[in-house]
C-alpha positions as CSV (number, residue, x, y, z in Angstrom):
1,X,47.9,77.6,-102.9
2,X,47.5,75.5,-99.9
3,X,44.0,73.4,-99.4
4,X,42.8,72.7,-95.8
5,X,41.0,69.6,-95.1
6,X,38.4,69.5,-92.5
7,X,35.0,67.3,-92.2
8,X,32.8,65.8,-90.0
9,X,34.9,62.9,-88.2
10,X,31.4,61.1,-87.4
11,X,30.3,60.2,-91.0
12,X,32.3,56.9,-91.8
13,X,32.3,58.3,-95.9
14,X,34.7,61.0,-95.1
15,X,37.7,58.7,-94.7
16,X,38.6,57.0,-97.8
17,X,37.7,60.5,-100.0
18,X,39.9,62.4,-97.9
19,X,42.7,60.3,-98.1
20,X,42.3,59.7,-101.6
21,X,43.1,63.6,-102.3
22,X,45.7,64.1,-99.6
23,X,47.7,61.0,-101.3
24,X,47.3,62.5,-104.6
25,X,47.9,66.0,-103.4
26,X,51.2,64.4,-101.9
27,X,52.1,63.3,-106.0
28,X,51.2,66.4,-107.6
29,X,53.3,68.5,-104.7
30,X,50.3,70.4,-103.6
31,X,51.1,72.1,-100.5
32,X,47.6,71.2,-97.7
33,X,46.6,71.2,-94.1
34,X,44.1,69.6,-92.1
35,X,42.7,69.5,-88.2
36,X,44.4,67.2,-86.1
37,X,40.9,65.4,-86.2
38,X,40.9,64.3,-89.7
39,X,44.7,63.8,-89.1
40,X,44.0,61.4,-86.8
41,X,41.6,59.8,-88.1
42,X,43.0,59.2,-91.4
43,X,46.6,57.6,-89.3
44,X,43.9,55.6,-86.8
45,X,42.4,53.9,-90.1
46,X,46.2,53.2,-91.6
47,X,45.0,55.2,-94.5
48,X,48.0,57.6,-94.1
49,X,51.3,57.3,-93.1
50,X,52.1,59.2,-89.6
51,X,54.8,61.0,-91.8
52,X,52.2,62.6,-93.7
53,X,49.6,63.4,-90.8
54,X,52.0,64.8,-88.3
55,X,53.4,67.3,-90.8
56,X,50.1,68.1,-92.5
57,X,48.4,68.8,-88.7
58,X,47.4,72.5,-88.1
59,X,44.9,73.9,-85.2
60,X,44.1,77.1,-86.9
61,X,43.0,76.0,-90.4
62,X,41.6,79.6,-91.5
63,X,45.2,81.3,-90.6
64,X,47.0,78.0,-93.0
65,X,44.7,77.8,-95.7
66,X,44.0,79.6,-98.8
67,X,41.2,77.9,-99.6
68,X,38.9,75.3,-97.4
69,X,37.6,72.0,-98.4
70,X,34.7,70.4,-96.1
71,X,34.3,67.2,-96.2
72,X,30.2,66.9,-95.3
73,X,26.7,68.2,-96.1
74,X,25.0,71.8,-95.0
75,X,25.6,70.7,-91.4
76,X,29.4,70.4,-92.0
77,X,29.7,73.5,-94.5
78,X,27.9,75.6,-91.3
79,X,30.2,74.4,-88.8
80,X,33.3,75.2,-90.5
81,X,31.9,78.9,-91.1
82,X,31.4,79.2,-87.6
83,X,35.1,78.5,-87.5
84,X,36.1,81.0,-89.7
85,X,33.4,83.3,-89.0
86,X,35.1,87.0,-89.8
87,X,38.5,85.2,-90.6
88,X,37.1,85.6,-94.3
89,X,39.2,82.1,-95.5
90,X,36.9,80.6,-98.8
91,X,35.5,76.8,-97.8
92,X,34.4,74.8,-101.3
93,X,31.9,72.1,-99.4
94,X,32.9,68.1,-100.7
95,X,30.0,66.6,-100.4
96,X,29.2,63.7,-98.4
97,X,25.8,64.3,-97.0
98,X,22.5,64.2,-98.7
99,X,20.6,67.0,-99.9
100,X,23.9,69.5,-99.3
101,X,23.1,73.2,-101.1
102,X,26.0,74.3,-99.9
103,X,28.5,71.8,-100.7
104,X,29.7,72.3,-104.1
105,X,31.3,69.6,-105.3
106,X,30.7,65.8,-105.1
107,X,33.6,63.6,-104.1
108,X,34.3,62.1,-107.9
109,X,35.1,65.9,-108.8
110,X,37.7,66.4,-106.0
111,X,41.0,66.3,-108.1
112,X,39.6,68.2,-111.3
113,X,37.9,70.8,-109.0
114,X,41.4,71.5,-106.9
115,X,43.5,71.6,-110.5
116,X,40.3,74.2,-111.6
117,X,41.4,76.4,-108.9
118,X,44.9,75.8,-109.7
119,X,44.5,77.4,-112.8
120,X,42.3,80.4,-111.6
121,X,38.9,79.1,-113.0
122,X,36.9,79.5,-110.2
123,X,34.9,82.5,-108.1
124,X,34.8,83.5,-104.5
125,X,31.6,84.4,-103.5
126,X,30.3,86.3,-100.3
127,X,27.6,85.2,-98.7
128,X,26.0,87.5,-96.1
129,X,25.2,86.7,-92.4
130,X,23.0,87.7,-89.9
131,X,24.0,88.9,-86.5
132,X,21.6,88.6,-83.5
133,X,22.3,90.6,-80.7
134,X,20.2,88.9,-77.7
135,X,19.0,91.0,-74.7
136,X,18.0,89.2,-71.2
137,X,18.0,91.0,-68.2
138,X,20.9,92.3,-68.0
139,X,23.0,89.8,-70.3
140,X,24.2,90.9,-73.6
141,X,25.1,87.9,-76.2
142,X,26.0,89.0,-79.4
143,X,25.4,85.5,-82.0
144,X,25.5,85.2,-86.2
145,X,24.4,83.2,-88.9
146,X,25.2,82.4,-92.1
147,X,21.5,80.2,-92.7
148,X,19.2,81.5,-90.5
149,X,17.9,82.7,-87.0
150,X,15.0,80.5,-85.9
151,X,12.9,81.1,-82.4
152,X,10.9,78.4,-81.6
153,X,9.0,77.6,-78.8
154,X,9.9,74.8,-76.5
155,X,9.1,73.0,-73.1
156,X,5.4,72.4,-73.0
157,X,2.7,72.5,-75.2
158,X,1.4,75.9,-76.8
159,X,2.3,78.7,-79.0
160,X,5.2,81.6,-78.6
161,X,4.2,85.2,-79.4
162,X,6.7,87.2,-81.4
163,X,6.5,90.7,-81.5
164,X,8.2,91.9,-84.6
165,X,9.6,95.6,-85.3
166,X,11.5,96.5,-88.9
167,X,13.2,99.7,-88.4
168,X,10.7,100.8,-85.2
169,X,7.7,100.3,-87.2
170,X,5.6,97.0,-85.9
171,X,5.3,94.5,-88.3
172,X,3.2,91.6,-86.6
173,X,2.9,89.8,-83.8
174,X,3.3,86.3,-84.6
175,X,1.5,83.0,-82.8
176,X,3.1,80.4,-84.2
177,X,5.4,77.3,-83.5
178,X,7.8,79.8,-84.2
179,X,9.4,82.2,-87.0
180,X,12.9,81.7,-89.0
181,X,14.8,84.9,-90.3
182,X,17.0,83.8,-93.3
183,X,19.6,85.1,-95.4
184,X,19.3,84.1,-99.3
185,X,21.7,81.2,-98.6
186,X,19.5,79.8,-96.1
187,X,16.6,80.2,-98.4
188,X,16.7,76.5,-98.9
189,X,17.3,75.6,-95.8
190,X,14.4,75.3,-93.1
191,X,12.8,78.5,-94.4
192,X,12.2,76.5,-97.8
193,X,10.7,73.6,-95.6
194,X,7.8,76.1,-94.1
195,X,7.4,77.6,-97.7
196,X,9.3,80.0,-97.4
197,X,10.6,81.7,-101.3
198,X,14.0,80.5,-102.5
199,X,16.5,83.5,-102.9
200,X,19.5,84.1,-105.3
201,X,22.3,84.6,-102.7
202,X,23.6,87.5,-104.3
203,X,20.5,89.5,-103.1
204,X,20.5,91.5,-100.0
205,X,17.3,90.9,-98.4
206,X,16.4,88.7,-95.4
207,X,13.5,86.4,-95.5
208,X,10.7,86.0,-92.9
209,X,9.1,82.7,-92.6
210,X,6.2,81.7,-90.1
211,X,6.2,78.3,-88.3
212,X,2.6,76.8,-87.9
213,X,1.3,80.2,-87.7
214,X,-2.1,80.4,-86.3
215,X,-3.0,83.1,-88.3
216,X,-3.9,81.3,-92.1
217,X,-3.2,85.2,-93.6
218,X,0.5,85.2,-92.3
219,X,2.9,84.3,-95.0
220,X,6.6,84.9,-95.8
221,X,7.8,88.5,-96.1
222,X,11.2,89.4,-97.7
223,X,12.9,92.9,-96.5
224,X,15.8,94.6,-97.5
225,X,19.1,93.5,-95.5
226,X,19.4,97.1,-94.3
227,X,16.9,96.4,-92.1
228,X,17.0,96.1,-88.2
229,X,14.4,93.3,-87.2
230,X,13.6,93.9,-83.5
231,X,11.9,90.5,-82.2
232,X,10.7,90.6,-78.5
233,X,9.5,87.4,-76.4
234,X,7.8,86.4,-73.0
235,X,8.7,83.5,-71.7
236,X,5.7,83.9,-69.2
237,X,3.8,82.7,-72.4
238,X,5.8,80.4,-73.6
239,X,9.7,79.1,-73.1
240,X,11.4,79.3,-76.6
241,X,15.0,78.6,-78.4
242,X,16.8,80.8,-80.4
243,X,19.1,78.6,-82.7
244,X,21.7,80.0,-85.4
245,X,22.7,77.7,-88.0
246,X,21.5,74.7,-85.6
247,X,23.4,76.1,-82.3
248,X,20.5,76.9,-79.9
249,X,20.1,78.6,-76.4
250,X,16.6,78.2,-74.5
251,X,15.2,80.8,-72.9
252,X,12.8,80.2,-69.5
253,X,12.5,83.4,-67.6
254,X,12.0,86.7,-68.3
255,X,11.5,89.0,-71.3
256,X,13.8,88.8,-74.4
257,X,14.8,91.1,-76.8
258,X,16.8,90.3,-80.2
259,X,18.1,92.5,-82.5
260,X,18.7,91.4,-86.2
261,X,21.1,92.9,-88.4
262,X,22.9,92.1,-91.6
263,X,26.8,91.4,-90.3
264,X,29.7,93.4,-91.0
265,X,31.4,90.4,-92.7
266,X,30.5,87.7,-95.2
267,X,31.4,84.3,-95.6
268,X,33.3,83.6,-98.6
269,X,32.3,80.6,-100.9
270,X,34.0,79.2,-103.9
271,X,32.5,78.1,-107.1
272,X,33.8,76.5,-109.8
273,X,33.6,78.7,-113.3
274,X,31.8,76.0,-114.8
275,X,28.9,76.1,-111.9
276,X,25.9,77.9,-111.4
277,X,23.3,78.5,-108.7
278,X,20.0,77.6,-111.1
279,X,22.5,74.0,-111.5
280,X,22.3,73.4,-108.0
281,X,18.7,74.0,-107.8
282,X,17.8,71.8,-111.0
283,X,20.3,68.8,-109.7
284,X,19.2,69.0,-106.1
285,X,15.4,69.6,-106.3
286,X,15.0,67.8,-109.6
287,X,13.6,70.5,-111.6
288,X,12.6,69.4,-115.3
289,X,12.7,66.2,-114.4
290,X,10.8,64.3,-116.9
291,X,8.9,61.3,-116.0
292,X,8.1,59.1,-118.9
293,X,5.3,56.5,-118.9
294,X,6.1,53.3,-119.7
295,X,3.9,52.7,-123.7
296,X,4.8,49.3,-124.1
């Protein structure tokens, strides 16, 4: 098995984890990879030798790796997919963010989680993605996402109008800051934020979440993943942004059609036999927390 090491290069705590597990990958002769980013960075900070970074260096991680580690939170785990996208290489997210869903692992469990996988006690998952397929004019841009789709409005003051179609049959016309079409990973992402419902990522439904509607009887509205979602805009009303997974494009002119589909590949994540879904939830939103009152 050979690990690939990638990670946001701007958050100073990436560093001294990273090298920690390449130097002790080194002693237990497990074979790894990493970007010539975190190669670099990791030689620029003495906390390699060059030996080890030159060798180790690789610019197409998903082709050298069996398995991915990201070094990050959410923001780093979503960047790496997009770098993998239908490659279909497993990423296990190290956590170094905050909140991080989709990092699975902290950085203390590094060197147990690797010899778990080592041993074969540990699950790939697939997690499915949405692909837009934006028409302006006559431009075609074909986009995915593993979170979420969100169209916003943007520019000046006021609300954008989205008129939404599921399968040709019109399902509202939203005015609202915006709307956000999720997969079940991004459930508890920015769809959660809005009150959107939290979904077990092994279901196959996309999620519908109002921004700010204006409309206090519009809620959140979960469809089957067969679906097509036809959303049509007019930026005469209104400039928007359509962002995937945090990359946006703004739209100023004319009228815009996307069509949302479920994607003909998944991105595969790896758990640990020993994790759960319902743990993730409990540790990062603190269910069943109990707060006891100080008697004395």
């Amino acid at each position: 098995m050979t690990y690939g090491i990638t990670g946001n290069t701007t958050k100073d705590q990436l560093w001294e984890p990273a090298a920690r597990l390449v130097r002790w990958m080194i002693d237990e002769s497990i074979d790894f990879c990493m970007t010539p980013e975190v190669a670099d960075g990791l030689l620029e900070r003495l906390l390699l030798t060059e030996a080890a970074c030159r060798d180790a260096q690789t610019d197409d991680l998903a082709s050298a790796a069996d398995i991915i580690l990201s070094f990050g939170g959410d923001g780093t785990f979503l960047h790496t997919a997009r770098q993998v996208a239908d490659r279909g290489t497993p990423i296990l997210g190290v956590n170094i963010g905050r909140l991080g869903f989709l990092a699975g692992i902290e950085t203390e469990q590094m060197q147990d989680a690797v010899l778990a996988i080592e041993s074969g006690r540990y699950v790939v998952e697939d997690r499915s993605c949405i692909e837009a397929l934006v028409t302006n004019g006559s431009r075609t841009e074909r986009h995915f996402a593993l979170n979420e789709f969100v169209i916003e409005r943007s520019g000046r003051a006021g609300l954008v109008a989205v008129d939404v179609d599921v399968n040709d049959v019109p399902l509202n016309n939203y005015w609202a800051d915006g709307i956000i079409i999720s997969t079940p990973t991004g459930s508890t992402a920015y769809s959660l934020s809005v009150g959107g419902p939290i979904v077990s990522p092994g279901a196959e439904v996309f999620v519908i979440s109002p921004i700010a509607s204006h409309s206090l009887t519009v809620r959140p509205i979960v469809l089957e993943d067969t679906c097509r979602i036809h959303a049509r805009i007019d930026t005469e009303r209104q400039a928007f942004v359509l962002a995937g997974d945090g990359a946006s494009t703004e739209y100023t002119s004319g009228s815009v059609d996307v069509m949302f589909t479920r994607a003909d590949f998944a991105i595969r994540v790896v758990r640990l036999e020993d994790q759960h879904y319902f743990d993730t939830l409990r540790n990062k939103l603190m269910w069943g927390l109990r707060r006891h009152r100080n008697t004395s």
